[in-house]
C-alpha positions in Angstrom: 22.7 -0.4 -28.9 20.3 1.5 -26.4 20.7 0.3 -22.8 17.4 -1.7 -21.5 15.8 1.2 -18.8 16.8 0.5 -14.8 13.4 -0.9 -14.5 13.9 -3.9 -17.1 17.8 -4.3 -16.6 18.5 -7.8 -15.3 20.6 -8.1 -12.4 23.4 -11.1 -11.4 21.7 -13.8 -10.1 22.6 -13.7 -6.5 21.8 -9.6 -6.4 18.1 -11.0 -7.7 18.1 -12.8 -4.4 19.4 -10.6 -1.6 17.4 -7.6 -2.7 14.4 -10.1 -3.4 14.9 -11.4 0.0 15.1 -7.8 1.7 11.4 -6.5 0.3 10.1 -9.8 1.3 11.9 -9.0 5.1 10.3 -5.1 4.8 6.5 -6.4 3.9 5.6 -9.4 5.7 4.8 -8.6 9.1 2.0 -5.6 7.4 1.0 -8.7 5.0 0.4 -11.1 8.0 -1.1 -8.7 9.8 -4.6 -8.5 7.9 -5.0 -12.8 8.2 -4.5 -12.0 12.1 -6.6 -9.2 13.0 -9.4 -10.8 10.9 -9.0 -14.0 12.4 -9.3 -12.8 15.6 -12.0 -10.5 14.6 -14.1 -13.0 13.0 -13.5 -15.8 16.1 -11.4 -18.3 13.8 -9.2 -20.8 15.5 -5.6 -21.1 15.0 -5.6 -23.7 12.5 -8.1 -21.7 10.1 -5.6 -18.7 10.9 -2.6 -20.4 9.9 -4.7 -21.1 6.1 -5.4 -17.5 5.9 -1.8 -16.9 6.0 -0.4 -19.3 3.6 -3.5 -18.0 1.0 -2.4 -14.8 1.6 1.2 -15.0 0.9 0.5 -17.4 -1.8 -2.0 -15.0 -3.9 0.5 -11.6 -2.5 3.0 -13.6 -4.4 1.1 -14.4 -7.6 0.2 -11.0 -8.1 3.9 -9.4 -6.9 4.6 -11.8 -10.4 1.6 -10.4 -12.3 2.8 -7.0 -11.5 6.7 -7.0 -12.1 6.6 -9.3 -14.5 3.3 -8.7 -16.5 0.4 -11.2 -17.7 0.6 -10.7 -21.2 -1.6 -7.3 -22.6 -3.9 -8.1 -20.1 -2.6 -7.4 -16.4 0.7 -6.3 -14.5 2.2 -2.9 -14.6 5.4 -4.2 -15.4 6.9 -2.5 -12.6 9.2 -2.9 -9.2 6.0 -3.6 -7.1 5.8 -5.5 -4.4 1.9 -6.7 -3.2 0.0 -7.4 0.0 -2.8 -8.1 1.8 -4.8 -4.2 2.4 -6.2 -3.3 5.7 -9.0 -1.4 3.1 -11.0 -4.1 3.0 -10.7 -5.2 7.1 -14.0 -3.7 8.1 -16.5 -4.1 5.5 -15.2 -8.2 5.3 -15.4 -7.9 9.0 -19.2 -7.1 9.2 -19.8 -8.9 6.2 -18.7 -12.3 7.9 -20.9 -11.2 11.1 -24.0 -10.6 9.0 -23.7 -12.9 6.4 -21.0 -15.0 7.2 -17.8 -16.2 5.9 -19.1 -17.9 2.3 -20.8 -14.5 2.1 -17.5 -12.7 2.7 -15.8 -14.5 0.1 -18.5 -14.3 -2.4 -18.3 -10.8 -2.1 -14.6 -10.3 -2.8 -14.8 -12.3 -5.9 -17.7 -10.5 -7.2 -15.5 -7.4 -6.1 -12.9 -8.0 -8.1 -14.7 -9.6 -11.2 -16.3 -5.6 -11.3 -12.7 -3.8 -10.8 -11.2 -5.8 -13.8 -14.8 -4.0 -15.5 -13.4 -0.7 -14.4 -10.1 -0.9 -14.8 -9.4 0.4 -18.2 -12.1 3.5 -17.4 -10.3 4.4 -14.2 -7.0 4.8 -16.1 -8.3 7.8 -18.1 -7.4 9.8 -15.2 -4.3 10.2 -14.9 -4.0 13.3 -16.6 -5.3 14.8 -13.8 -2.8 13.0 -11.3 -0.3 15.8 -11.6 3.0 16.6 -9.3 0.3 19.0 -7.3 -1.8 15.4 -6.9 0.7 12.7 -6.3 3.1 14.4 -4.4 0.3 15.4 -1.4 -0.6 11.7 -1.7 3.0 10.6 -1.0 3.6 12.8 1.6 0.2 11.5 3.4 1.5 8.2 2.7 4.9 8.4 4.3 4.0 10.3 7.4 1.0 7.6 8.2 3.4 4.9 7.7 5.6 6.5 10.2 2.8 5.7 12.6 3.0 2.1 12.1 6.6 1.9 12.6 6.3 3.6 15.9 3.6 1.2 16.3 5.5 -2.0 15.4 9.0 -1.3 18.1 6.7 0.1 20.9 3.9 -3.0 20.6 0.1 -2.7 19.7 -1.3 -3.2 23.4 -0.4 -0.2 25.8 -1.6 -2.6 28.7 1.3 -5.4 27.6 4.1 -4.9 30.2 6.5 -5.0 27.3 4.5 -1.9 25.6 7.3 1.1 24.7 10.1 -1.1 26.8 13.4 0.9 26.8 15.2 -2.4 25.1 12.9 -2.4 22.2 13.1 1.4 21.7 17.2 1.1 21.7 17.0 -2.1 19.8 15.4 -0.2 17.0 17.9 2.8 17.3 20.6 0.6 16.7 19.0 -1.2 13.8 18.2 2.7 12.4 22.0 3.6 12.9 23.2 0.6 11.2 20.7 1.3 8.2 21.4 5.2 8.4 25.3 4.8 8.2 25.5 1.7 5.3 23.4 3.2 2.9 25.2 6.8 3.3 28.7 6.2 3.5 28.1 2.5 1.9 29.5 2.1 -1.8 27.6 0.5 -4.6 25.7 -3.0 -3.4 27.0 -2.5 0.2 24.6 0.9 -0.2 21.5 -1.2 -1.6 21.7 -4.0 0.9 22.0 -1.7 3.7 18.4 -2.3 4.9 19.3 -6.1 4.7 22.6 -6.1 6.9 20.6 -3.6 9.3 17.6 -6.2 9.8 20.3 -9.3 10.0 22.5 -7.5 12.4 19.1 -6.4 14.7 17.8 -10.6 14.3 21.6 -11.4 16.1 21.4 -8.7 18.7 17.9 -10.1 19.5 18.6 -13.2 19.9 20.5 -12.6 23.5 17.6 -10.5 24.2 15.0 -12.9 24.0 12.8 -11.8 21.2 13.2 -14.4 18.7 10.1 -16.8 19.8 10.3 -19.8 17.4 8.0 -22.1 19.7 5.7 -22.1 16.9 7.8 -23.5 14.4 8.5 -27.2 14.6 4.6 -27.6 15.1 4.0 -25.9 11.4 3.4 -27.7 8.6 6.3 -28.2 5.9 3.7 -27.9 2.9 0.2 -26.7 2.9 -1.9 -25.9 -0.2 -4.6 -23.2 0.7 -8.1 -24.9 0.0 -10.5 -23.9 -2.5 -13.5 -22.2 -1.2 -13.0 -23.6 2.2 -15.5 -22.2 3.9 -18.1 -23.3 1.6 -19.9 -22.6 -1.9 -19.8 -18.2 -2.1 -22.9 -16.5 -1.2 -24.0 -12.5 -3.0 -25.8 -10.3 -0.7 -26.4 -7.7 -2.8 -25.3 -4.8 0.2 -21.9 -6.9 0.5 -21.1 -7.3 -3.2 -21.7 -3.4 -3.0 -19.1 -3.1 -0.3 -16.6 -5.0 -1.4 -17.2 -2.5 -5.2 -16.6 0.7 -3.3 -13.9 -1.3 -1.4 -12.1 -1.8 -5.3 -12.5 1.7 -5.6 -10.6 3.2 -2.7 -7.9 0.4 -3.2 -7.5 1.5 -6.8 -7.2 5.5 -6.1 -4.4 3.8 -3.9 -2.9 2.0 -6.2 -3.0 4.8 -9.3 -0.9 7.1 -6.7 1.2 4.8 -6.0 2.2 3.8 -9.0 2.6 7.2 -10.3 5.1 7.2 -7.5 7.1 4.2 -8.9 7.0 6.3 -11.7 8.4 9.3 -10.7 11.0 6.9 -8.4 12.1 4.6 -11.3 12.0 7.7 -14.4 9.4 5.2 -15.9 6.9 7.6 -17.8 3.4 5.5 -17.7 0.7 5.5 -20.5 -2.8 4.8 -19.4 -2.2 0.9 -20.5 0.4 0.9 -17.4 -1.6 1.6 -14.9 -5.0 0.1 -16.1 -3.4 -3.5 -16.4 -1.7 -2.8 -12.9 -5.2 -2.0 -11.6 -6.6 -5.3 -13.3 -3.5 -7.0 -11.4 -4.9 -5.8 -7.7 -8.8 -6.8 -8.9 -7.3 -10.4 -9.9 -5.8 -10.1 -6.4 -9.4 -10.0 -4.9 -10.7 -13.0 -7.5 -8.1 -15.2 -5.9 -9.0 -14.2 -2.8 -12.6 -15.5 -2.9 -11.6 -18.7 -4.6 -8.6 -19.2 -2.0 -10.1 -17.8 1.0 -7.1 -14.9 1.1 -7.6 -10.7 1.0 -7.4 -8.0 -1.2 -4.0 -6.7 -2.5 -2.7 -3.9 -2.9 0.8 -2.2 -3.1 2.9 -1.7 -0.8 4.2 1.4 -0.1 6.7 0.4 2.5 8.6 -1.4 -0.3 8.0 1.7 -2.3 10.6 3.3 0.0 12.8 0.8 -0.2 12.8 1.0 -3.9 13.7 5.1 -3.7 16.1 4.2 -0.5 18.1 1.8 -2.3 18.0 2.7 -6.1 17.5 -0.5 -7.0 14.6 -0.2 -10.0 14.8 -3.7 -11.4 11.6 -5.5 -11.6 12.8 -8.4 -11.7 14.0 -8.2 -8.0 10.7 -7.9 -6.8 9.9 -10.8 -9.3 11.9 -13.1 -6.9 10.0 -11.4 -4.0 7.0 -12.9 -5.5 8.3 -16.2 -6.1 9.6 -16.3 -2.5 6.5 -15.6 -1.2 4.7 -18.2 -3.3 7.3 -20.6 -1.6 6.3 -18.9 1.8 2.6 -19.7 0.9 3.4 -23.5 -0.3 5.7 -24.3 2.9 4.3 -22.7 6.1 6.9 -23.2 8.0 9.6 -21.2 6.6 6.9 -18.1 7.0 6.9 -18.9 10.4 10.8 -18.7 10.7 10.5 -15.4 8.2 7.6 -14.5 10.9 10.1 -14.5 14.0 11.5 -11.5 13.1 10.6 -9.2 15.9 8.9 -6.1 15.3 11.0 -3.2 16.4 13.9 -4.2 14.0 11.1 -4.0 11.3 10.3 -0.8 13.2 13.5 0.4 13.3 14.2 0.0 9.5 10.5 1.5 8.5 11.4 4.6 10.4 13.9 5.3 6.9 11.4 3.8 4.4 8.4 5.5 5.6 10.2 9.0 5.8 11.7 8.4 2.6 8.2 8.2 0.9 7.0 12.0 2.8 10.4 13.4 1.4 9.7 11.7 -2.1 6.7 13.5 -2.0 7.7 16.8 -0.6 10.3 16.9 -3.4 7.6 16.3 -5.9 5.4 19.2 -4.8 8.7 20.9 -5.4 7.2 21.0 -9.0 4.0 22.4 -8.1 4.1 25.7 -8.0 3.4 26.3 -4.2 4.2 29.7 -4.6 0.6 30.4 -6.2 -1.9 30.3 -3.3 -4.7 28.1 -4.7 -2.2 25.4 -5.9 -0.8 25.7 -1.7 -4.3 25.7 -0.2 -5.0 22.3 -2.1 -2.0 21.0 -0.8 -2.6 22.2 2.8 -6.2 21.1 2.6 -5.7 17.6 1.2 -2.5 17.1 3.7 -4.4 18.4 6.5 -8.0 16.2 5.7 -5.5 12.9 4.5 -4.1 13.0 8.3 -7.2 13.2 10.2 -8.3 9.4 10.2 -4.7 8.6 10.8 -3.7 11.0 14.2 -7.0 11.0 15.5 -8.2 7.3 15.6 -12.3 6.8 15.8 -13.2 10.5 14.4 -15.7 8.5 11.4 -16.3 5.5 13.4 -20.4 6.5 13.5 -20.1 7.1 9.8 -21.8 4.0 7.6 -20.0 1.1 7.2 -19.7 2.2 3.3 -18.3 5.5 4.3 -15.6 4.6 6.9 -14.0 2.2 3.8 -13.0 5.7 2.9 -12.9 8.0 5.3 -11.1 6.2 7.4 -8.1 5.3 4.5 -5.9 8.6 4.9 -4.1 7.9 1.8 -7.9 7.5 -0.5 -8.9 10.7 1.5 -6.2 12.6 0.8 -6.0 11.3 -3.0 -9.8 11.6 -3.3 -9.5 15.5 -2.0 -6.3 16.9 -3.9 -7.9 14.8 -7.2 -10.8 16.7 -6.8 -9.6 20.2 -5.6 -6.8 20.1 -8.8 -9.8 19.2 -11.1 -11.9 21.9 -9.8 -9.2 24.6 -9.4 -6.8 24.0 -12.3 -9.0 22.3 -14.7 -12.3 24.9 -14.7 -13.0 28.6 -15.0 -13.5 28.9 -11.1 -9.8 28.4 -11.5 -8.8 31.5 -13.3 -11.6 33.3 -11.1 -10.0 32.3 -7.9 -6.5 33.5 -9.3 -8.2 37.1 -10.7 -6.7 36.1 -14.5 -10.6 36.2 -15.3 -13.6 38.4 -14.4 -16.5 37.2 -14.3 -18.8 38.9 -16.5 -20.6 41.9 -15.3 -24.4 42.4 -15.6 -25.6 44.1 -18.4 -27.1 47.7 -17.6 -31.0 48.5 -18.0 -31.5 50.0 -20.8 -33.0 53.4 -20.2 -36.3 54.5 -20.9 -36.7 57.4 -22.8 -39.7 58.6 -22.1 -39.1 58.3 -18.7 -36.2 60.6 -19.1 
């Protein structure tokens, strides 16, 4: 009898849960995130705040389901993905909701996502041209801008806080690092996997004598609390918004196909065009729910695509309990505001190891890619090089339209849009073979003479 692949084996029931319980640890400060910065963006009170988060962990957990666990022939990659709210969308819904408003904003999404599920299927035909050469320039973007946002989450986000880069915080997350570094290399079997889950316990207890666990919040959140249904009114269509939030589907998708193709290459799971199509419907039904329940577009989440690699755990079914925990975490707001008290540089500290892991995933990938022929190197270097720029030198596009900074300013849809396009050009045309010499191109026939003339 053939053994089920690592992606479909079931684990033991409590396994499920502490690995399930460890991507839900890794992802939810970057999913709370987005409901916070918008919030304050958009001038929302507290209350209005607090239903932007439970919507948002509620629909990141019905499509973490969708995805691992797969909604019939229609939608779900069937694969160990965990989903969240994107940071993509944050500027377009931003000006949306000061132009328009917030019905507008919603509206928007909806119709968003109604015409990704439309394009789905048609997107999928390109994966042929997502090669090693492709999705291993992505992944290396993608881990060196995520170290970025570990740096930023045990140093703080406000250089003018007094607690900005504090020596505690930076030691704090050292620690957490060590304990992570040491359990999952000398750790045997599950002691290995949960390594990232006894690092982040152990930094929660250290931080407790230090202060940084604030749970003031807590006993004045609500035990249950169902996200309304269009709450801030009947959806409105501008027609310039409903185009945003398209193009927004777009980028999120040329995300999405890369990093899936990494789960892939991760997991040994070869994927057929049906894979990632339905896993591309999975993150437009993200944006449907999100203009019914007033949440944000999901997408995956490539921190969790680390810890997938880190811990060699390829069950699906793990992050299937993700999902369901966050569904809980959606339904009952007050245990996401005990999950919320985490502090950020243990979540730091641990990223530091996903977020590397995902650039050295993708370094060993273009391992395959014959770097030692100059054109296939040059699209590498350029796409690196171009996928960087948004993320090391913040502002560079902000006078760009509002419909181009949705992608210029996404390093990992730049870099994916560039090496996509330079491997089609340069591996899949004549100029191709010109550029290597393996074809001249054809010389210009000689005037006949004229014999009179001569």
């Amino acid at each position: 009898m053939t053994s089920p692949h690592p992606v479909d084996t079931r684990l033991p029931w409590h396994r499920l849960l502490a690995f399930g319980i460890q991507h839900v640890l890794i992802m939810y400060t970057g999913c709370v995130t987005v409901p916070l910065v918008f919030g304050a963006a958009a001038g929302l009170d507290k209350t209005t705040v607090g239903l932007l988060i439970s919507a948002d962990l509620l629909v990141a957990g019905i499509i973490t389901l969708v995805q691992s666990l797969g909604l019939g022939r229609f939608a779900g990659a069937r694969l160990p993905i965990i989903t969240g709210a994107t940071f993509v969308a944050m500027t377009p819904m931003i000006l949306i909701a000061k132009q328009y408003g917030l019905p507008a904003v919603y509206g928007s999404m909806l119709i968003g996502g109604l015409v990704g599920i439309a394009l789905a299927w048609p997107f999928a035909m390109v994966v042929r041209f997502f090669p090693p050469l492709v999705t291993g320039t992505v992944l290396t973007v993608v881990g060196v801008s995520l170290i970025g946002v570990a740096g930023g989450l045990i140093v703080g986000s406000n250089p003018k806080s007094p607690s900005f880069g504090a020596i505690s915080n930076i030691v704090l997350a050292a620690v957490v690092l060590l304990i992570a570094l040491i359990g999952t290399v000398l750790g045997r079997g599950v002691w290995s996997q949960l390594s990232i889950l006894i690092a982040l316990v152990v930094g929660v207890l250290i931080s407790i004598p230090m202060g940084l666990i604030k749970l003031d919040g807590v006993s004045g959140t609500a035990w249950l609390g169902a996200p309304h249904v269009f709450h801030f009114g009947a959806p409105q269509f501008p027609i310039t918004a409903v185009v945003a939030m398209s193009i927004v589907m777009a980028v999120v998708f040329a995300e999405s196909t890369a990093s899936m193709l990494a789960i892939g290459e991760i997991t040994g799971k070869k994927l057929e065009r049906a894979d990632l199509a339905r896993g591309l419907i999975g993150d437009a039904l993200s944006a449907v729910l999100a203009g019914v329940f007033s949440s944000f577009v999901d997408t995956i989440f490539n921190q969790n695509v680390g810890a997938v690699s880190a811990t060699r755990v390829y069950s699906r079914y793990v992050t299937a309990v993700s999902g369901a925990i966050l569904l809980i975490l959606g339904l009952v707001p007050r245990f996401g505001a005990i999950v919320a008290a985490v502090p950020q540089p243990v979540v730091g500290g641990v990223g530091l190891v996903l977020f590397a892991t995902i650039a050295v995933i993708g370094i060993d990938t273009l391992r395959r890619a014959d770097l030692s022929d100059r054109v296939n190197l040059t699209i590498v270097a350029v796409s690196i090089g171009i996928g960087l720029v948004p993320v090391l030198t913040k502002g560079m596009f902000d006078k760009f339209p509002t419909s181009a900074q949705i992608l210029l300013n996404s390093g990992i849809a730049l870099a994916a849009a560039t090496a996509f396009l330079l491997n089609l050009l340069f591996n899949h045309t004549k100029l191709g073979e010109i550029a290597r010499g393996t074809v001249e191109s054809t010389p210009a026939e000689p005037e006949p003479t004229d014999p009179i003339a001569a």
